[in-house]
C-alpha positions in Angstrom: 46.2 21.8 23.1 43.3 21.6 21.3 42.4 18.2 19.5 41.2 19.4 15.5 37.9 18.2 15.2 37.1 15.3 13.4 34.2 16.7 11.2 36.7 19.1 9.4 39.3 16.6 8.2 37.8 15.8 5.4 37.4 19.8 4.5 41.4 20.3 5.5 41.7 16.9 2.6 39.8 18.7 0.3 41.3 22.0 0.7 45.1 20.4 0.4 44.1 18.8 -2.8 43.1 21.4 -4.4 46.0 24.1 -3.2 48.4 21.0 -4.5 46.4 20.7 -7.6 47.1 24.7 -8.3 51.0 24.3 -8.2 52.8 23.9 -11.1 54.7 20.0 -11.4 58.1 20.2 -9.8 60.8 19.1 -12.1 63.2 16.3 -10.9 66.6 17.0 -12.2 68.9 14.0 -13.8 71.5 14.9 -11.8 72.3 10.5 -11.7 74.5 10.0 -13.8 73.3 6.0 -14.7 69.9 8.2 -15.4 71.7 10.2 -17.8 73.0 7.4 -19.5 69.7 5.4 -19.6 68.3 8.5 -20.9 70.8 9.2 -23.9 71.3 5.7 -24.8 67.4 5.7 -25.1 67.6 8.7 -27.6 70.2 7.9 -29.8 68.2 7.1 -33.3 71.8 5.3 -34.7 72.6 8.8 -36.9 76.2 7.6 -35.9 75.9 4.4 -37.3 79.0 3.2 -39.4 76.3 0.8 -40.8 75.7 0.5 -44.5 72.1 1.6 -45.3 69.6 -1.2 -45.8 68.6 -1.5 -49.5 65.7 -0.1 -50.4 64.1 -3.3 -51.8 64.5 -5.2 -48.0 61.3 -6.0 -45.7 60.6 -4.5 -43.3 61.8 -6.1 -39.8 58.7 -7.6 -37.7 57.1 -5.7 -35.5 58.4 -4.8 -32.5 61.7 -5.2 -33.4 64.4 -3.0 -32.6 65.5 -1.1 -35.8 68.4 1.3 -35.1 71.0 1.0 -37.2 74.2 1.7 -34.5 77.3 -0.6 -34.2 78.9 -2.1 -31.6 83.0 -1.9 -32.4 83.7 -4.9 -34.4 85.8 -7.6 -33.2 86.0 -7.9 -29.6 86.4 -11.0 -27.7 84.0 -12.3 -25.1 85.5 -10.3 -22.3 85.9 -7.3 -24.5 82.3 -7.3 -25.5 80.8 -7.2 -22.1 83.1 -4.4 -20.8 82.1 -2.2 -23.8 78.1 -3.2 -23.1 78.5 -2.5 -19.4 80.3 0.7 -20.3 78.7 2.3 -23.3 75.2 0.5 -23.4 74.1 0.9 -20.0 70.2 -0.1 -20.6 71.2 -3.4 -22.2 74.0 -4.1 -19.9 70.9 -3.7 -17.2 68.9 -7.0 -19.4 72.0 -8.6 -20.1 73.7 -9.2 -16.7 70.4 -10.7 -15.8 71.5 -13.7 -18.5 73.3 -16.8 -17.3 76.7 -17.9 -19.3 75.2 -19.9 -22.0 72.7 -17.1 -22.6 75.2 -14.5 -22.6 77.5 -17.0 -25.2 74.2 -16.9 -27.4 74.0 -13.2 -27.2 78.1 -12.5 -27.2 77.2 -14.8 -31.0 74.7 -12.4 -32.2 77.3 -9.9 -31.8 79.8 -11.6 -33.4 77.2 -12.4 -36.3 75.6 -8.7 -36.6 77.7 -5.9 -34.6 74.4 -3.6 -34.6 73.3 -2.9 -31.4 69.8 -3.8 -32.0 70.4 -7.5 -32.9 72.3 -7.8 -29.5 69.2 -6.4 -27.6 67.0 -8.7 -30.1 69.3 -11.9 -28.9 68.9 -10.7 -25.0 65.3 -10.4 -25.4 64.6 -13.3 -27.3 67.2 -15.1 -24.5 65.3 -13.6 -21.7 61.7 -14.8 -22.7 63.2 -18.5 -23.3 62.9 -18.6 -26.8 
């Protein structure tokens, strides 16, 4: 067998690059289903919300605050709470399960406090970064 010459590598490189460069991007499907959910729970803009509107009059919230307007159900208790996070809210679950118990109490209060999902992720973030 012969051995390919080293002086052509870097044309054989060149040449792969630029057949690669000519195909068109190959599409990865989101056939995984924790994917799926990551990805709608990303897109959901609250249009469900049960929420009353805020008034028109009220600030608003600091920047880079979360600002969708969706509910967790009302009323749950602590154990309750995290089921429906770990089920239903699968990109905060991710954030939250990283909490330890007092932080989790904390965040299991905002909920309690405000039901709309964006003050829970608010609480884990702020409980994350220590603050």
């Amino acid at each position: 067998m012969r051995k390919f010459p080293d002086r052509y590598w870097h044309v054989a490189v060149v040449l792969l690059t630029g057949v690669l460069s000519c195909l068109p991007p190959v599409a990865v499907p989101a056939s995984d289903g924790y994917l799926r959910a990551l990805e709608a729970e990303a897109s959901d803009t609250g249009a469900r919300s049960t929420a009353p509107a805020a008034p028109a009059h009220q600030a608003a919230p600091p920047a880079g605050m979360l600002q969708d307007r969706r509910t967790i159900r009302p009323g749950m208790d602590f154990g309750a709470f995290e089921t429906e996070l770990e089920e239903a809210y699968p990109g905060t679950w991710f954030l939250y399960e990283k909490l330890g118990a007092p932080q989790r109490k904390a965040v299991y209060g905002a909920y309690r406090k405000d039901g709309r999902t964006a003050a829970v992720r608010n609480e884990i973030v702020r409980q994350l970064s220590g603050h």
